[in-house]
N, C-alpha and C positions, 0 to 999 in steps of 0.2 A: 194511348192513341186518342187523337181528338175525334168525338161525335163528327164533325163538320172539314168539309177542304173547303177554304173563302179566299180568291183574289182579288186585290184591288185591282179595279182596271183605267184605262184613261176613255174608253170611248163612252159615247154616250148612252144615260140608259136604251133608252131605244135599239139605239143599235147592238149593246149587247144582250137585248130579249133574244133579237131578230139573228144573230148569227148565234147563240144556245139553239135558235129553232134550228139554222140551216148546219150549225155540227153537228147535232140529235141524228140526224137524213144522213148527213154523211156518214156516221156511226153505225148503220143498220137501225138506230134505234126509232121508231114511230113516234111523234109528239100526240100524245093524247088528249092534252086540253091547254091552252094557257090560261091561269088565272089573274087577274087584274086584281090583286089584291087591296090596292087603295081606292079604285074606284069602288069597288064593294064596300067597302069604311065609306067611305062618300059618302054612298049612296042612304047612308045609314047616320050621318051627321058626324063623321069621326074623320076629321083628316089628318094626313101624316105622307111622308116624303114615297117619291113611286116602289112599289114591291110588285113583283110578278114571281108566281111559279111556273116554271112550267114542266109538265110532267110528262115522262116519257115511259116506252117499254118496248122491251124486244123479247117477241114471241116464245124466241129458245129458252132465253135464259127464265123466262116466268115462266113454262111451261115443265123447266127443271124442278125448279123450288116449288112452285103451287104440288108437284108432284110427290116431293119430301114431307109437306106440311103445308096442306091448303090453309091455316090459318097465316102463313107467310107473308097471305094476301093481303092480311092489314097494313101491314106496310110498302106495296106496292099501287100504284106505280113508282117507277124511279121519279125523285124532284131536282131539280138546280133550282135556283133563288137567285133571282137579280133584284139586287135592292137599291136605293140611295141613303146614305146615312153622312147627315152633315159634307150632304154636298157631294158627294164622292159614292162612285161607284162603283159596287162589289158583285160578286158572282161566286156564289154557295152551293154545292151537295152534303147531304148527307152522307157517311164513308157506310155502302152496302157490306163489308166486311164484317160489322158491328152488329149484323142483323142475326150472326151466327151462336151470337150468348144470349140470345131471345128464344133460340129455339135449338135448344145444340143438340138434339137426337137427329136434326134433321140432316147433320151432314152434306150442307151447303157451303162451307168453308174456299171449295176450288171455285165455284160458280161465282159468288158472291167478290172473292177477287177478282175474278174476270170482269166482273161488270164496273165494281169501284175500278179496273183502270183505266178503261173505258171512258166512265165518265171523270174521271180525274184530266182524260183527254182531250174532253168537251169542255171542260171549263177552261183548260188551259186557252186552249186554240182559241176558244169565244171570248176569251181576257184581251191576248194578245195582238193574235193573227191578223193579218187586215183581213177586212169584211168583204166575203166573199161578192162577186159582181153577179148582178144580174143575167139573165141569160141575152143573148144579143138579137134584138130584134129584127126581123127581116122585113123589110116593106114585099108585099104579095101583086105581082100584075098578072093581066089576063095576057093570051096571046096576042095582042095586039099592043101589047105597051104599056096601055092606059091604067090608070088605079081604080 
């Protein structure tokens, strides 16, 4: 089994940060931080084509494993990777199934599935799916009409 699940996608980086964020939310899962990976190289005189991670977690399932083996921890939160290489745009996890020969007393094996499909679901959707819409905005009047 590969360390990694990577699709290529056609939308643009941007847009497939931004709907990894908005599968993450629809998954149950919380987005914890996104990191700007090339501005950080930037910032530091290194450049290279855009990379974001962004990193997520759902309470149950880390609240399972940190249970079995708080050292688990080290490798939490969950990451996806959107990156551009040669122009072209992909979206990466790492497969949490793999996490189980790092620590196999812990007996994380069912949890650890569950969440690799999860996010194997999130990247799918964030590859493919059209990007979800905005919510619709309402113009607000007072009683009398006026704005």
């Amino acid at each position: 089994m590969e360390l990694d699940y990577t699709v290529k996608t056609e939308k643009s980086y941007d847009a497939a940060v931004a709907d990894v964020i908005a599968r993450t939310e629809a998954h149950g899962f919380r987005v914890q931080f996104v990191h700007d990976v090339a501005a950080t190289l930037a910032e530091k005189g290194f450049d290279r084509e855009p990379v974001a991670i962004v990193e997520m977690c759902n309470a149950k399932h880390a609240s399972k494993v940190l249970a079995a083996d708080v050292k688990i921890g080290l490798m939490l939160p969950c990451p996806i990777m959107v990156y551009v290489k040669d122009g072209e745009v992909f979206i990466s996890t790492m497969r949490p199934s793999l996490i189980g020969a790092f620590f196999p007393e812990a007996g994380i094996s069912d949890v650890a599935a569950e969440v690799e499909t999860v996010l194997l679901e999130i990247v799918d959707e964030a590859a493919t799916a059209p990007s979800p819409s905005p919510p619709a905005r309402t113009r607000s009047t007072d009683s009398s009409g006026s704005r």
